[in-house]
N, C-alpha and C positions, 0 to 999 in steps of 0.2 A: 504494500500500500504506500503512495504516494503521500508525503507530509513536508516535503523539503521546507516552506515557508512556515508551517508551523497553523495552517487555516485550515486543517479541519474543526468541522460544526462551528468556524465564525460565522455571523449572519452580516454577508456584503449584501450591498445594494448596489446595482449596476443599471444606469441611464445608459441609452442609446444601446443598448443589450444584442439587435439583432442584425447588426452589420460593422464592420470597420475594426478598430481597437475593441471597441465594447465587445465586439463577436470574437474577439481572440482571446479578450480577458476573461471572459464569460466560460471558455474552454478548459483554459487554464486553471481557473477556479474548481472547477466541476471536479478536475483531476487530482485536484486538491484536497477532497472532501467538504469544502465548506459548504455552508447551507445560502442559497442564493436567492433573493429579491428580483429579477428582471423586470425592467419598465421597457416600452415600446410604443410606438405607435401601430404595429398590425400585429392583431389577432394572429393571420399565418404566419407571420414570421416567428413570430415566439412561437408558436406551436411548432414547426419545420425545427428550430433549437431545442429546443425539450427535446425532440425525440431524437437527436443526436448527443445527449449527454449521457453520463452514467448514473444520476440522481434528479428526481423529480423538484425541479427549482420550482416558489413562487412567482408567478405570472401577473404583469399587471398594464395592461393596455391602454395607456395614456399618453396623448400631445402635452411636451411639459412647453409649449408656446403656447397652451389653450389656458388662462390663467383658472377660469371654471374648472376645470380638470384636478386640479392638483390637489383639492380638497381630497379626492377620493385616493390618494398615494394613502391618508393617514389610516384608511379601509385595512391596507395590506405592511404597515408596519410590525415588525417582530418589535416585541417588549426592551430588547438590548440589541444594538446594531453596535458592529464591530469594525466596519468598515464601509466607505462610499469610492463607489467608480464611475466618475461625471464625464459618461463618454459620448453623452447625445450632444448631437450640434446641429446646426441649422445653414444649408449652402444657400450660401449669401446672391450666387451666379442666379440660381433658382428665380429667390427673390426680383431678383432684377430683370428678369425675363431672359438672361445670358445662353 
């Protein structure tokens, strides 16, 4: 069993969870043993992840640019969080019509 960092059963929380950094940290964690938070904006995405990991992480499908939204993160907080990974970001080209 994998423990090099010393995270298993830490409860991380991981924004932007289902692509990029987030999606690699999110792996790495999993193989870690720690217990995992994932936020998102798609439903399929986070599901397509779950089902590539080796433990069933919490799921929680939220725009954290939707400021309405965020209320509902405190739905799916654990009692002690050990760690945050602020991987969601917003492509600015998007915005801009680029």
């Amino acid at each position: 069993m994998n423990d090099f960092y010393g995270l298993r059963k830490k409860k991380i929380i991981v924004t932007g969870a289902t692509s990029g950094i987030g999606r690699t940290l999110v792996k790495q964690l999993d193989s870690e043993h720690a217990d995992l938070l994932l936020i998102g904006r798609s439903r399929e995405k986070l599901e397509a992840l779950t089902g590539e990991l080796s433990r069933k992480p919490t799921c929680c499908v939220i725009d954290l640019t939707d400021l309405g939204q965020l209320q509902n993160i405190a739905n799916f907080l654990p009692d002690k969080i050990d760690g945050l990974v602020h991987a969601a970001g917003v492509n600015l080209w998007s915005l801009l019509g680029v």
